[in-house]
PyMOL commands that place a pseudoatom at each C-alpha (Angstrom):
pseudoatom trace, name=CA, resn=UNK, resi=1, chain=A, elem=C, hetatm=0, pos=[-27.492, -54.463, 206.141]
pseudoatom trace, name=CA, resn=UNK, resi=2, chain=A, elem=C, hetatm=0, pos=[-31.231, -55.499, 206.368]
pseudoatom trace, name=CA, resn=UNK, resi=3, chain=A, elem=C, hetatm=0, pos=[-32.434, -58.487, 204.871]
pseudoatom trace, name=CA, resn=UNK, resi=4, chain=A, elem=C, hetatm=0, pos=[-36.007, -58.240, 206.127]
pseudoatom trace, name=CA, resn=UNK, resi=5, chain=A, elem=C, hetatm=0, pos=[-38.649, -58.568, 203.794]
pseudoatom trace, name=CA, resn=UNK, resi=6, chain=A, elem=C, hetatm=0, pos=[-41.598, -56.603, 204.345]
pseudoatom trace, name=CA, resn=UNK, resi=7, chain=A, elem=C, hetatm=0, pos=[-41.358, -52.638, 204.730]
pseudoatom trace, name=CA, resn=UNK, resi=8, chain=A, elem=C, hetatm=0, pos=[-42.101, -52.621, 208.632]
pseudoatom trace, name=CA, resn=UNK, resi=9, chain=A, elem=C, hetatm=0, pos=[-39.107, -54.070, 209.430]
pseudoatom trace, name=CA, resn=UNK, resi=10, chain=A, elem=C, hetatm=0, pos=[-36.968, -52.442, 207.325]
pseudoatom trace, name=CA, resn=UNK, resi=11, chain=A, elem=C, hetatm=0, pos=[-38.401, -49.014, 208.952]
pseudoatom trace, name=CA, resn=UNK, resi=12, chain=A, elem=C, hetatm=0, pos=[-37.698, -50.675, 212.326]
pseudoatom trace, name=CA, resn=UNK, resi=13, chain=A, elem=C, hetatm=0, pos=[-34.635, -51.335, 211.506]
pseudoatom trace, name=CA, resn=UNK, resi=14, chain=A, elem=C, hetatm=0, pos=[-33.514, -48.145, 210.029]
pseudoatom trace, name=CA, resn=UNK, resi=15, chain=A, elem=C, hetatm=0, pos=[-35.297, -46.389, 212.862]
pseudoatom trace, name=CA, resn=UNK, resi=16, chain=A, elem=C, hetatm=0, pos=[-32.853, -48.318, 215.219]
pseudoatom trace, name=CA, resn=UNK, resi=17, chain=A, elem=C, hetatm=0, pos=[-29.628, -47.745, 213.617]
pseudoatom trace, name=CA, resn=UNK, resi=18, chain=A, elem=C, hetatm=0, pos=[-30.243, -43.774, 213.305]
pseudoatom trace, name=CA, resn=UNK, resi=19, chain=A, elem=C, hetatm=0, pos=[-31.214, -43.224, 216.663]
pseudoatom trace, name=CA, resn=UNK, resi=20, chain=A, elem=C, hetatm=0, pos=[-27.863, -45.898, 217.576]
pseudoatom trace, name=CA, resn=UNK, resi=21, chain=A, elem=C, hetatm=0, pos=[-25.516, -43.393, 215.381]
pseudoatom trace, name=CA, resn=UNK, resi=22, chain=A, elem=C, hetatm=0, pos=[-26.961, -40.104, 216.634]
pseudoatom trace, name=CA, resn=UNK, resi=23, chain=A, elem=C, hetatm=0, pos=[-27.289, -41.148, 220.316]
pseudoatom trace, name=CA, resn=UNK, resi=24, chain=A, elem=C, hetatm=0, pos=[-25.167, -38.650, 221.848]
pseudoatom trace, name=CA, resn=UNK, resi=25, chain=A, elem=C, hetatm=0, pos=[-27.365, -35.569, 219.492]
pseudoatom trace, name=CA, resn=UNK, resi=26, chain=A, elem=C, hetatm=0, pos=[-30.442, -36.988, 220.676]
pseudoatom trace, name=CA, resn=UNK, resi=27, chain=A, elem=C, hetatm=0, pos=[-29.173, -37.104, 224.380]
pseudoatom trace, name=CA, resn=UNK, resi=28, chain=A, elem=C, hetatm=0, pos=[-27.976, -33.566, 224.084]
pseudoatom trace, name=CA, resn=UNK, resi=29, chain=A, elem=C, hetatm=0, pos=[-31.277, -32.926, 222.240]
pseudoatom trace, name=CA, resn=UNK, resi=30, chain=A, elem=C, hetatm=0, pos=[-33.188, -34.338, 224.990]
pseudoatom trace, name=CA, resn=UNK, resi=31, chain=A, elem=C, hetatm=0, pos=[-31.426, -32.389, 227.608]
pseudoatom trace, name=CA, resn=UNK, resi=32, chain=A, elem=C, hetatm=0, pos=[-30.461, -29.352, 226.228]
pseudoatom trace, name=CA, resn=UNK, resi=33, chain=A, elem=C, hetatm=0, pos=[-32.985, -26.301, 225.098]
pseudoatom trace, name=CA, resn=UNK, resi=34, chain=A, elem=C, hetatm=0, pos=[-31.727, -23.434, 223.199]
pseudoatom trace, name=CA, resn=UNK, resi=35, chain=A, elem=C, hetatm=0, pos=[-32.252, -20.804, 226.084]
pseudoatom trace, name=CA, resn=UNK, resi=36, chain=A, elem=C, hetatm=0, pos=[-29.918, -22.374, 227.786]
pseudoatom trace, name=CA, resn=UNK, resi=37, chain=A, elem=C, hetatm=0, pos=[-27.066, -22.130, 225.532]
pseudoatom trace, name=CA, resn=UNK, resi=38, chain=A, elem=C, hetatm=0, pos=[-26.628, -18.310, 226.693]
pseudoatom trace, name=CA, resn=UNK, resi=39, chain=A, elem=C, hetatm=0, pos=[-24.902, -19.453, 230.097]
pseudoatom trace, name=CA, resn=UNK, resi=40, chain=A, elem=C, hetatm=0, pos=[-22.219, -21.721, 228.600]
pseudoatom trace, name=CA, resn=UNK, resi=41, chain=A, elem=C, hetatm=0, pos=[-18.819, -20.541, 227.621]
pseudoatom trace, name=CA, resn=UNK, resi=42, chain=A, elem=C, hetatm=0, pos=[-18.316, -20.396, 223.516]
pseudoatom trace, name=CA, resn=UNK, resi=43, chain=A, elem=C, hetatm=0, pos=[-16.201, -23.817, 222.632]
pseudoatom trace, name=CA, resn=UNK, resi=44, chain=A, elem=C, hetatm=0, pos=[-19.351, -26.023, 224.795]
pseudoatom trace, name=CA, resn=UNK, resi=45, chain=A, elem=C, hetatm=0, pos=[-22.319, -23.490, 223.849]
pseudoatom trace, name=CA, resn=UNK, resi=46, chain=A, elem=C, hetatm=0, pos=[-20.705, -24.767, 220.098]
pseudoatom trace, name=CA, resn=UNK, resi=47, chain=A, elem=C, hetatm=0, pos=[-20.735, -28.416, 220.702]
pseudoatom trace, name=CA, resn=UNK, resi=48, chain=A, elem=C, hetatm=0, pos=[-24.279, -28.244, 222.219]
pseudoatom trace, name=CA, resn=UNK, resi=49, chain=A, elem=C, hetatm=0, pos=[-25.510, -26.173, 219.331]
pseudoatom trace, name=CA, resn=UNK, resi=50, chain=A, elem=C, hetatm=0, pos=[-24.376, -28.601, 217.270]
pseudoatom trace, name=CA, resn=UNK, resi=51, chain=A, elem=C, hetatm=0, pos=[-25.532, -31.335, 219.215]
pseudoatom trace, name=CA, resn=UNK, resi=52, chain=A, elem=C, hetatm=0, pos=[-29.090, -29.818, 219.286]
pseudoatom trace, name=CA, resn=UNK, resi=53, chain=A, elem=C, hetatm=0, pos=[-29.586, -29.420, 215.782]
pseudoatom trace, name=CA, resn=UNK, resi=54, chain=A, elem=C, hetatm=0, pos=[-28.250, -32.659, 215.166]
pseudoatom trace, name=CA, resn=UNK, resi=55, chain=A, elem=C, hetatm=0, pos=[-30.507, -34.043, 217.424]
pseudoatom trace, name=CA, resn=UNK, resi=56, chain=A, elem=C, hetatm=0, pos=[-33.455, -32.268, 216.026]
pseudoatom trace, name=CA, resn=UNK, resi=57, chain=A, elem=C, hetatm=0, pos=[-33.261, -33.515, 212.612]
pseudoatom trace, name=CA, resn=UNK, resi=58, chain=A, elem=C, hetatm=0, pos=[-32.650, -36.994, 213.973]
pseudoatom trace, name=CA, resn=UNK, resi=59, chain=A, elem=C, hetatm=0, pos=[-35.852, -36.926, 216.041]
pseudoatom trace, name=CA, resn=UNK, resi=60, chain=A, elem=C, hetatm=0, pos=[-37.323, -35.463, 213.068]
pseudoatom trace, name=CA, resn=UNK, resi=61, chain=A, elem=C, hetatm=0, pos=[-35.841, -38.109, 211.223]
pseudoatom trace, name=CA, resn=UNK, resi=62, chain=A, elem=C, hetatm=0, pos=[-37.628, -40.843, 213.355]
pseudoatom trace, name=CA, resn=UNK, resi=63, chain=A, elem=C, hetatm=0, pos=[-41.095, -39.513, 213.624]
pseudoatom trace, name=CA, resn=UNK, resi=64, chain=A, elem=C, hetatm=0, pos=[-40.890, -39.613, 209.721]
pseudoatom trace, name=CA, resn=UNK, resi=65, chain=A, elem=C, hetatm=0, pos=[-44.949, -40.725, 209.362]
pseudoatom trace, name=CA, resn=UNK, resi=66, chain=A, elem=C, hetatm=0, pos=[-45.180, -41.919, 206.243]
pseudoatom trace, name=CA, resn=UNK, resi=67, chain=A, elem=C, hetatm=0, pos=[-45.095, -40.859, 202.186]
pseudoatom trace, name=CA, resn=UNK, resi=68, chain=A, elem=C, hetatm=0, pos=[-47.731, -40.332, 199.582]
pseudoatom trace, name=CA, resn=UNK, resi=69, chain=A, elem=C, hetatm=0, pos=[-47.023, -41.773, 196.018]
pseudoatom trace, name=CA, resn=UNK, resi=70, chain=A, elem=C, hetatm=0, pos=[-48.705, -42.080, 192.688]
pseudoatom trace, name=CA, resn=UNK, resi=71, chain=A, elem=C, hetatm=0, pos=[-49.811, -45.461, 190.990]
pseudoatom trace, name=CA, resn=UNK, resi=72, chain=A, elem=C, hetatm=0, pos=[-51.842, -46.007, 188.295]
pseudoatom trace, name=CA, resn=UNK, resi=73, chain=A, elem=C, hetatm=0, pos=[-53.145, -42.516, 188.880]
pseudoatom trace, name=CA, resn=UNK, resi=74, chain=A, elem=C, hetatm=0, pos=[-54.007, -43.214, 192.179]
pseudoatom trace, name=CA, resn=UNK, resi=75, chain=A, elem=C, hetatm=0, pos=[-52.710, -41.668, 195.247]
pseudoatom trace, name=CA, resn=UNK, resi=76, chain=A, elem=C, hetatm=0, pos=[-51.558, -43.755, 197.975]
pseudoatom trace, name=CA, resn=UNK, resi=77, chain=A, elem=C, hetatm=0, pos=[-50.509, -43.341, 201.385]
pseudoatom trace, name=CA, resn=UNK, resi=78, chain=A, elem=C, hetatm=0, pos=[-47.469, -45.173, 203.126]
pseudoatom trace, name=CA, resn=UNK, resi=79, chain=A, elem=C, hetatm=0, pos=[-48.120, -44.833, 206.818]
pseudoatom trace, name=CA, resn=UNK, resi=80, chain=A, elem=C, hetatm=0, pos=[-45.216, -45.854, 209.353]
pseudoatom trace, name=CA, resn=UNK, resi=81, chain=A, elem=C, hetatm=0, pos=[-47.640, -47.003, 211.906]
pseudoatom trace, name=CA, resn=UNK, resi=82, chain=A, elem=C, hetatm=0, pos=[-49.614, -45.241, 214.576]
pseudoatom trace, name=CA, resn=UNK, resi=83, chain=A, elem=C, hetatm=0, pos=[-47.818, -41.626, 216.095]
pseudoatom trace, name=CA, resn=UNK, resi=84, chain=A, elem=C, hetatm=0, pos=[-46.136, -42.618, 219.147]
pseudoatom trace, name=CA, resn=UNK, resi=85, chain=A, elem=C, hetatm=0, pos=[-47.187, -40.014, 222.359]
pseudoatom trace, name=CA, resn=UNK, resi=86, chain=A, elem=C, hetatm=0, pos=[-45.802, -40.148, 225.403]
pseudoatom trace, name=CA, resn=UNK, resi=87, chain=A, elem=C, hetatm=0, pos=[-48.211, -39.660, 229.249]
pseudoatom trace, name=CA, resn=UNK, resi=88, chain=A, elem=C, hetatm=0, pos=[-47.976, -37.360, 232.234]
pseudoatom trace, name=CA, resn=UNK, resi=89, chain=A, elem=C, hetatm=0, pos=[-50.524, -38.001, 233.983]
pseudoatom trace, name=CA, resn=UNK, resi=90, chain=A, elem=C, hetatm=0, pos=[-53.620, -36.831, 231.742]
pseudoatom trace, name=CA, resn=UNK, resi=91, chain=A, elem=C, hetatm=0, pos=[-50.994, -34.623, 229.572]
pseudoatom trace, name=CA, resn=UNK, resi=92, chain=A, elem=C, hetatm=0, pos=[-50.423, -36.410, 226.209]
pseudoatom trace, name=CA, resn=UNK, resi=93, chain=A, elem=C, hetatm=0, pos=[-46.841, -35.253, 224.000]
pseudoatom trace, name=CA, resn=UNK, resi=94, chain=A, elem=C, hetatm=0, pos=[-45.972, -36.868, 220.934]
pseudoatom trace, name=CA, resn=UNK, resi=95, chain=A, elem=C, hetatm=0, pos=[-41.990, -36.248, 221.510]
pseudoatom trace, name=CA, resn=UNK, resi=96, chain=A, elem=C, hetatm=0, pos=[-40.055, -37.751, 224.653]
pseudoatom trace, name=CA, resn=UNK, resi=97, chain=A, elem=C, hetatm=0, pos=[-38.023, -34.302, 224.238]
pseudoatom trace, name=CA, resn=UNK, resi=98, chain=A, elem=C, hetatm=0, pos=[-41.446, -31.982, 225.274]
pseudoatom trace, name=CA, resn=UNK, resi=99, chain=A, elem=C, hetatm=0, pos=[-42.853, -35.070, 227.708]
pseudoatom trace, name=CA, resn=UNK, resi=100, chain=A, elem=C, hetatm=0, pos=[-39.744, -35.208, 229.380]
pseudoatom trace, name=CA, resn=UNK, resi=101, chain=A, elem=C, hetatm=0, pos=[-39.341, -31.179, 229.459]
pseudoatom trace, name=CA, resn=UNK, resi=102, chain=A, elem=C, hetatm=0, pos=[-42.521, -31.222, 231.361]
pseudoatom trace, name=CA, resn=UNK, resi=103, chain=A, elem=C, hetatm=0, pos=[-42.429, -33.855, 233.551]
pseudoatom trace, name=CA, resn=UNK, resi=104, chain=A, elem=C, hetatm=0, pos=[-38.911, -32.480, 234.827]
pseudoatom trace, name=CA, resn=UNK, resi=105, chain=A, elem=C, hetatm=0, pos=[-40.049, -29.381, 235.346]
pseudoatom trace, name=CA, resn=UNK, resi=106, chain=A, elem=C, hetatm=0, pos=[-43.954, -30.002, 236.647]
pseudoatom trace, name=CA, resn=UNK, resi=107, chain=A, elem=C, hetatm=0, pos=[-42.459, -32.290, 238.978]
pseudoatom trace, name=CA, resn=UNK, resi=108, chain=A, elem=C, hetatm=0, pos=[-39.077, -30.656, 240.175]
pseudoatom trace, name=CA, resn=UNK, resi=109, chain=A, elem=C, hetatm=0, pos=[-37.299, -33.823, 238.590]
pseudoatom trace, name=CA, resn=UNK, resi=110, chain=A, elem=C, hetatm=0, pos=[-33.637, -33.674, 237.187]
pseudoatom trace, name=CA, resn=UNK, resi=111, chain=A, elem=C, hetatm=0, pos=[-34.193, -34.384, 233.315]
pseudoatom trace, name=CA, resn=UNK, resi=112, chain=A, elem=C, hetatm=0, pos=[-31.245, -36.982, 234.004]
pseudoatom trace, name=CA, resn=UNK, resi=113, chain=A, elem=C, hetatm=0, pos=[-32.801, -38.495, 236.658]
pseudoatom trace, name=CA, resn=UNK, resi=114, chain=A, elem=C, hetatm=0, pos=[-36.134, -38.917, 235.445]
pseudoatom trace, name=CA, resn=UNK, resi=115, chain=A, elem=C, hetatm=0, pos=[-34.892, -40.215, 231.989]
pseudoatom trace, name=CA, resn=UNK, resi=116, chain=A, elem=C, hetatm=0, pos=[-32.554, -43.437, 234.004]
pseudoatom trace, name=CA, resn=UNK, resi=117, chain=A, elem=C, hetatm=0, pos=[-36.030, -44.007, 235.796]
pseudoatom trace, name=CA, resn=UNK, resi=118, chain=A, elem=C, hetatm=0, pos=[-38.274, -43.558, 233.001]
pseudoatom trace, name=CA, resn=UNK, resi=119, chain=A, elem=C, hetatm=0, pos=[-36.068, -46.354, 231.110]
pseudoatom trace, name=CA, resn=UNK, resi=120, chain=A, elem=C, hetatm=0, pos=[-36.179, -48.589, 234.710]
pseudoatom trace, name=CA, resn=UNK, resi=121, chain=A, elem=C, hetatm=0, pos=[-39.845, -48.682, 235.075]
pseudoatom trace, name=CA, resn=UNK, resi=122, chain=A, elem=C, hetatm=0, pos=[-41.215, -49.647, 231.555]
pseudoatom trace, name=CA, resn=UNK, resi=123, chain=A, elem=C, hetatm=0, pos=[-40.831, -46.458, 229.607]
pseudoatom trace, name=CA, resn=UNK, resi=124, chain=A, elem=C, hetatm=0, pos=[-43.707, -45.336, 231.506]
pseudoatom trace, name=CA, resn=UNK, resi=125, chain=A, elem=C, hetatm=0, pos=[-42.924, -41.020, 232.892]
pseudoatom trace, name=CA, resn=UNK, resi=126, chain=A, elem=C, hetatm=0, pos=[-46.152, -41.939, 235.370]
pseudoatom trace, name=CA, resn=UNK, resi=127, chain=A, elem=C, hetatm=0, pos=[-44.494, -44.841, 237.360]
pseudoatom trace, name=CA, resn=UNK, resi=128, chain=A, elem=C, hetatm=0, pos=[-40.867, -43.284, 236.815]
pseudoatom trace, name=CA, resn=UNK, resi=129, chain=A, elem=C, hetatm=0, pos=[-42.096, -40.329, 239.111]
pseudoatom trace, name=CA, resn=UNK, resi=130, chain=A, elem=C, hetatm=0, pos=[-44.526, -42.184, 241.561]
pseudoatom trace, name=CA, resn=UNK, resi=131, chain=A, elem=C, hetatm=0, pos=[-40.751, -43.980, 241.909]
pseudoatom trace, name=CA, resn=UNK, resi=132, chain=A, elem=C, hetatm=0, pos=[-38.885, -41.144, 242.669]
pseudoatom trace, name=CA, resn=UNK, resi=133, chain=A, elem=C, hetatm=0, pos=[-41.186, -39.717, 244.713]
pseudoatom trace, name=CA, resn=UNK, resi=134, chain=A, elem=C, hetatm=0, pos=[-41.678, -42.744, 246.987]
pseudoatom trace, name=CA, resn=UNK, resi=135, chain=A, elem=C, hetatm=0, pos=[-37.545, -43.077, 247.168]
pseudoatom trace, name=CA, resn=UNK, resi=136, chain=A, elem=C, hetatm=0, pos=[-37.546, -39.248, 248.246]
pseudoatom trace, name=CA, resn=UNK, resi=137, chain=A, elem=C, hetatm=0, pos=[-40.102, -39.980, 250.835]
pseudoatom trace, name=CA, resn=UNK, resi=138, chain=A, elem=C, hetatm=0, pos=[-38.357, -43.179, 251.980]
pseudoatom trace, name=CA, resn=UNK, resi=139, chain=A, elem=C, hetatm=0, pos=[-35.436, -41.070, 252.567]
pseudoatom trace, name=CA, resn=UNK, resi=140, chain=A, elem=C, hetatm=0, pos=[-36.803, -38.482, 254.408]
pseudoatom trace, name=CA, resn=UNK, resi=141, chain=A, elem=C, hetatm=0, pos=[-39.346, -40.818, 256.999]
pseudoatom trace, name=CA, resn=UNK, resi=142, chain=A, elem=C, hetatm=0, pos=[-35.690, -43.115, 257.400]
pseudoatom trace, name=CA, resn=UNK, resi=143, chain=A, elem=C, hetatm=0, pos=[-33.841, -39.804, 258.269]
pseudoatom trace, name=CA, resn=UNK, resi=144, chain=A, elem=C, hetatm=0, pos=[-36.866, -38.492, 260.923]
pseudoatom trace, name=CA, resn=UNK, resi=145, chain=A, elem=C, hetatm=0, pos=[-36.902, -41.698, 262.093]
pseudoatom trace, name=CA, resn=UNK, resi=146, chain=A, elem=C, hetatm=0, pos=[-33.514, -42.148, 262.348]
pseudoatom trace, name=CA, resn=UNK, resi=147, chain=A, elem=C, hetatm=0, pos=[-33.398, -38.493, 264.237]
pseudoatom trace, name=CA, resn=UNK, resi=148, chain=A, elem=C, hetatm=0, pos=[-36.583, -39.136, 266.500]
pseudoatom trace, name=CA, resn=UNK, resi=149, chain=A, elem=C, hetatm=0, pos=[-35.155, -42.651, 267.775]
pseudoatom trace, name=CA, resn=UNK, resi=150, chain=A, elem=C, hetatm=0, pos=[-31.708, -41.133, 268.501]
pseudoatom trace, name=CA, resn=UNK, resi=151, chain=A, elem=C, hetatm=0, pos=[-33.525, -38.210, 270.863]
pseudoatom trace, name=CA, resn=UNK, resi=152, chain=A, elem=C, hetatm=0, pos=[-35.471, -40.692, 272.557]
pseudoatom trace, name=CA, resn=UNK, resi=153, chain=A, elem=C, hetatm=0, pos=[-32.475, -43.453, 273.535]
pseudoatom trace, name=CA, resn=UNK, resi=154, chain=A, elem=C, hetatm=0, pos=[-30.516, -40.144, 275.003]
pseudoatom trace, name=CA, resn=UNK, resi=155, chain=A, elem=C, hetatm=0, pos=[-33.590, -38.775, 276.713]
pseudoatom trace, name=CA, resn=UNK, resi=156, chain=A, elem=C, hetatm=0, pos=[-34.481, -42.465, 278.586]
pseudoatom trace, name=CA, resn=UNK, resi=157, chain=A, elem=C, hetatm=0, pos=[-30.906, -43.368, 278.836]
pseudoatom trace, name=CA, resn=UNK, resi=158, chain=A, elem=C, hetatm=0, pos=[-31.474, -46.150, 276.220]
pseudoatom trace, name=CA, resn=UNK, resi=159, chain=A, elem=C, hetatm=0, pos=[-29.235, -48.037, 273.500]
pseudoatom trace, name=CA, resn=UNK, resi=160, chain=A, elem=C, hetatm=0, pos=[-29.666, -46.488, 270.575]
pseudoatom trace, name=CA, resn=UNK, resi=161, chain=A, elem=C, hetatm=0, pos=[-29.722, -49.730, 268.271]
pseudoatom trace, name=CA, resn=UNK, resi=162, chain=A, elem=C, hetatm=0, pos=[-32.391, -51.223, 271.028]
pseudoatom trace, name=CA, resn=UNK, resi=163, chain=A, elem=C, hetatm=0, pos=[-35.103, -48.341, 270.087]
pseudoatom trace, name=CA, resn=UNK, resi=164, chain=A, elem=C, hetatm=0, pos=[-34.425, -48.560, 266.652]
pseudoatom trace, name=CA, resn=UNK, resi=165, chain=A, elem=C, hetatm=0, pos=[-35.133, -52.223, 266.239]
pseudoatom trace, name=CA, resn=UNK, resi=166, chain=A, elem=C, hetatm=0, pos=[-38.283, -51.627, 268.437]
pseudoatom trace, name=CA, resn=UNK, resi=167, chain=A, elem=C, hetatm=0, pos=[-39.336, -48.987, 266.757]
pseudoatom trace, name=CA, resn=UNK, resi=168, chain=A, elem=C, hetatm=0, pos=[-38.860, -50.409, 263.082]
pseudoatom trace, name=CA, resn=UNK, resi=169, chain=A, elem=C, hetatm=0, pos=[-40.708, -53.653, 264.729]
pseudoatom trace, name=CA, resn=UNK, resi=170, chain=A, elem=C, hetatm=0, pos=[-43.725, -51.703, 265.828]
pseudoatom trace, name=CA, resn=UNK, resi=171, chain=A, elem=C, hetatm=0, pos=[-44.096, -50.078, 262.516]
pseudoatom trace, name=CA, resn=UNK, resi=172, chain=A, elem=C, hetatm=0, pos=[-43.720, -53.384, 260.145]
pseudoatom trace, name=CA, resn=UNK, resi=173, chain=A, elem=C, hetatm=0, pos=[-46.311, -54.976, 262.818]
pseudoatom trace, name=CA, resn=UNK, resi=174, chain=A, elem=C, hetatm=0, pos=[-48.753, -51.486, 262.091]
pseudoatom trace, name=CA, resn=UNK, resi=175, chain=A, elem=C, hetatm=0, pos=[-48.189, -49.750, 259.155]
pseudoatom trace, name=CA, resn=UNK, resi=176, chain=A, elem=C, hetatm=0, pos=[-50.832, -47.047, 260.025]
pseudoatom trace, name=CA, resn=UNK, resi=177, chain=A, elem=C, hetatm=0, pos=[-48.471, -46.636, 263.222]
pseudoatom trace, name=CA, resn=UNK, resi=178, chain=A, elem=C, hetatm=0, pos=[-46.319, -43.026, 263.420]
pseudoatom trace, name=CA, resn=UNK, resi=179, chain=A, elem=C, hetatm=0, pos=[-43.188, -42.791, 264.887]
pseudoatom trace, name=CA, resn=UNK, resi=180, chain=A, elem=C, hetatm=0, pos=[-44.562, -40.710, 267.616]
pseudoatom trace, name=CA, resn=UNK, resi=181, chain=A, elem=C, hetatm=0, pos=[-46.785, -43.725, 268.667]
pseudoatom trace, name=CA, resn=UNK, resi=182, chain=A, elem=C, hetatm=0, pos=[-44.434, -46.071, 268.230]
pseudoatom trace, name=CA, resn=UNK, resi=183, chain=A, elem=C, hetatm=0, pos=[-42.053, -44.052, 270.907]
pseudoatom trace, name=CA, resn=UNK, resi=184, chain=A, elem=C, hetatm=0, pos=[-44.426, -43.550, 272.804]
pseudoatom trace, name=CA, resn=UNK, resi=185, chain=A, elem=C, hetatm=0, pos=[-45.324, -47.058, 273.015]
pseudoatom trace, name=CA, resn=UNK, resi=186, chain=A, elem=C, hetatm=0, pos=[-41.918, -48.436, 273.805]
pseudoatom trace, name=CA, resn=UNK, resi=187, chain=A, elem=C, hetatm=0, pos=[-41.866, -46.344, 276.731]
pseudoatom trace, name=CA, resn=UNK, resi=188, chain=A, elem=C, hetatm=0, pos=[-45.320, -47.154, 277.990]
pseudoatom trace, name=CA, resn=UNK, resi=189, chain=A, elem=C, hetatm=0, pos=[-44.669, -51.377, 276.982]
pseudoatom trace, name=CA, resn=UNK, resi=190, chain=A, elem=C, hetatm=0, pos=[-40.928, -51.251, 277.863]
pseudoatom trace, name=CA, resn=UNK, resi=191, chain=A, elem=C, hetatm=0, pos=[-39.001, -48.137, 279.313]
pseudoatom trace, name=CA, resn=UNK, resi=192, chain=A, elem=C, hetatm=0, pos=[-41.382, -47.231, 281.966]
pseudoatom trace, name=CA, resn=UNK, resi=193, chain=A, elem=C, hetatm=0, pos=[-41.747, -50.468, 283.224]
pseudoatom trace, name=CA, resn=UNK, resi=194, chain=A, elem=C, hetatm=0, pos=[-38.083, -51.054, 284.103]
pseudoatom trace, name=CA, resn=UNK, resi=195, chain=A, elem=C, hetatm=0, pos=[-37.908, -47.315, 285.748]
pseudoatom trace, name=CA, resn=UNK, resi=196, chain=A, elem=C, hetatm=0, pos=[-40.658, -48.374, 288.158]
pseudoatom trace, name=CA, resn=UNK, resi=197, chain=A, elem=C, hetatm=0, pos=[-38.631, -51.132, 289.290]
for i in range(1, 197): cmd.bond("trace and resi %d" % i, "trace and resi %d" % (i + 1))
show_as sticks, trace
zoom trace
């Protein structure tokens, strides 16, 4: 029950409890679109039907703006506060549903995915993806690098774990350093030295 005073709060707080009950629709809602029902066998393509109309009317529900009533013969408007919109990078949506459709599929992002980041990095769809994309790239520079060190210790007859930790030195010490330069200079600085001798 609220006890809150002022109508705000008690929007806030009725805003908060639906979307708490209905969390599973809106999920579904969130995830699901209606062309995609066709692929699903009938007892789920049920449940997510459900779930998406559910969902609808709860989002509808919660972007309730406001009411117009009559006073003293004078119309007045009860607004809910300013729309909320949601950013993509210069594309502006006014549902998370449609800003989150986009984003996932502008950006080859699982909806799931992008929805855990989007809640990680301050709600904000712009730094969720810069995220993801950075952790992608990590991944795949660690993996060539990874690769790339491993060719080099069996070409020069080195230990692997030496020419990693060289390598990963050289490139904390430069970051405008490749991986190709830094091999290159471990064998100038350090492996062709000790073949000379």
């Amino acid at each position: 029950m609220c006890k809150a005073g002022s109508l705000d709060e008690r929007k806030d707080f009725a805003k908060k409890r639906l979307a708490k009950k209905y969390d599973k629709a809106l999920t579904i809602y969130e995830m699901w679109s209606k062309e995609e029902l066709d692929g699903l066998d009938f007892s789920l393509r049920h449940s997510v039907a459900a779930g998406l109309q559910l969902g609808e009317e709860t989002t509808n529900r919660l972007l309730f703006p406001g009411f117009k009533f009559e006073a003293a013969g004078l119309e007045h408007q009860v607004n809910y506060g300013p729309a909320q919109h949601f950013d993509v990078f210069g594309e502006q949506f006014t549902t998370f549903r449609d800003a989150l459709d986009f984003a996932s599929k502008a950006y080859r992002i699982s909806k799931n995915t992008l929805k855990e980041y989007f809640a990680d990095h301050d709600n904000s769809f712009e730094k969720a993806i810069i995220a993801i994309h950075k952790e992608v790239a990590d991944k795949a520079f660690q993996k060539q690098l990874k690769t790339r060190c491993n060719q080099f210790a069996k070409q020069h007859k080195q230990a692997v774990i030496f020419v990693h930790k060289q390598v990963d030195r050289y490139l904390s010490e430069d970051e405008d350093m490749t991986i190709d330069e830094a091999l290159t200079l471990l064998y100038e600085t350090r492996v062709k030295p000790s073949l000379t001798r």
